[in-house]
Structures are given as C-alpha cells and as structure tokens.
C-alpha positions in Angstrom: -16.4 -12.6 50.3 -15.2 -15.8 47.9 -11.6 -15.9 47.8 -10.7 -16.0 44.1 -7.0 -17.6 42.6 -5.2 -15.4 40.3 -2.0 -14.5 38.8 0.0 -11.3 38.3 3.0 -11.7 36.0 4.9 -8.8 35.3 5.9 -7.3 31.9 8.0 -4.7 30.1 5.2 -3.0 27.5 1.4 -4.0 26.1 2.7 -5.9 23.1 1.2 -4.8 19.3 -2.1 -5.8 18.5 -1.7 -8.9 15.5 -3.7 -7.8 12.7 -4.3 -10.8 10.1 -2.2 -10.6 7.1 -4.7 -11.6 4.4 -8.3 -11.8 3.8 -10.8 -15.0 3.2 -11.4 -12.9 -0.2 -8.0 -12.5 -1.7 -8.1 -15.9 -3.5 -11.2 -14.8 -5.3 -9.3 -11.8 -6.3 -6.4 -13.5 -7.4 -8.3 -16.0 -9.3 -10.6 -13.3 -11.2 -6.8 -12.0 -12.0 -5.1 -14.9 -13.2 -8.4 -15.8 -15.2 -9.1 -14.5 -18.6 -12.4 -13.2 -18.1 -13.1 -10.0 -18.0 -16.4 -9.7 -16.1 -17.4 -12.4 -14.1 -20.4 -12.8 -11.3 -19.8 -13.6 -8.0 -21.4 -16.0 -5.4 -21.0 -16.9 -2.2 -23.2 -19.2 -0.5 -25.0 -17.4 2.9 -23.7 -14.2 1.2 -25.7 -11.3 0.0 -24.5 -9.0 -3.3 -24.3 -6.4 -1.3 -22.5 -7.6 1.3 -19.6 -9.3 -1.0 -19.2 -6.4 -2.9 -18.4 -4.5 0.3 -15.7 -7.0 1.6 -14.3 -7.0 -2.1 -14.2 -3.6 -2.3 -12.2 -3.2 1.1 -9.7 -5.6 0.1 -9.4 -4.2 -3.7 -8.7 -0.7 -1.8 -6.0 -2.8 0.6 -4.4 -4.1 -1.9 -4.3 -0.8 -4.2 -5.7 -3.1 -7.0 -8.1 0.1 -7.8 -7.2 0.6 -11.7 -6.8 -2.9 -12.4 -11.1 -4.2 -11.0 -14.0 -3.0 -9.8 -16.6 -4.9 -8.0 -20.3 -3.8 -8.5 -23.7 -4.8 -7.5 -26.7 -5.0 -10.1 -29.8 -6.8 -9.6 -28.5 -8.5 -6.8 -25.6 -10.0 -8.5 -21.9 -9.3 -7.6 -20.0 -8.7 -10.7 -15.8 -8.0 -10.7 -14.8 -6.4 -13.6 -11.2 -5.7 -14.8 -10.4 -2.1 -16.0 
C-alpha cells in the first residue's frame, strides 16, 4: 500500500451552503425596467429563446416581479413584456 499525506482539522458544525445572491440576468431585467419600452426582444449570443426565457422566468419568480413582466418565446425570439 502507498502511504498517502493528509490532514484532519477538527470543527464545531458543517457550515451553510453559500448560495449566490444575484443572477447574470438581473441586469437585463433591471434595464428592461428602467427602460421605456414596453415589449422588447431578447438576445443572447450562444443562447437559445427557449433557454433565456427559462432563466428569465426563474429570476422574474425570484424576485416576485410577476405582475410587473413576462417573458415569452415566439418564433424563436425572446420577448419581455411589462404588464
């Protein structure tokens, strides 16, 4: 058998997963907000319609923006729409 180094360090509990605070896709959010528009398409290069509307969904139901957009897919175009 191969003798292998290691080290035990003893602690007082499993600490709290870190979840991540914020999303990649709040800035497009916020801008689509701020903006005047009231339907606008969205495009992300690499990125299918589908695909962004799914991560814009999740972070529109995160952020309990619900009854203020919507983000829909039509002929494989991402559209946000304010309500």
């Amino acid at each position: 058998m191969s003798n292998v180094k290691f080290n035990l360090s003893p602690v007082e509990k499993i600490p709290k997963r870190k979840y991540r605070k914020g999303s990649k896709y709040d800035p497009i959010i916020d801008k689509f907000l701020r903006g005047s528009d009231g339907l606008v398409t969205v495009e992300i290069k690499g990125r299918d319609a589908n695909y962004i509307r799914t991560q814009l969904k999740k972070r529109i139901d995160a952020r309990e923006l619900t009854d203020k957009v919507d983000v829909s897919v039509v002929n494989d175009k991402a559209y946000l729409e304010k309500l």
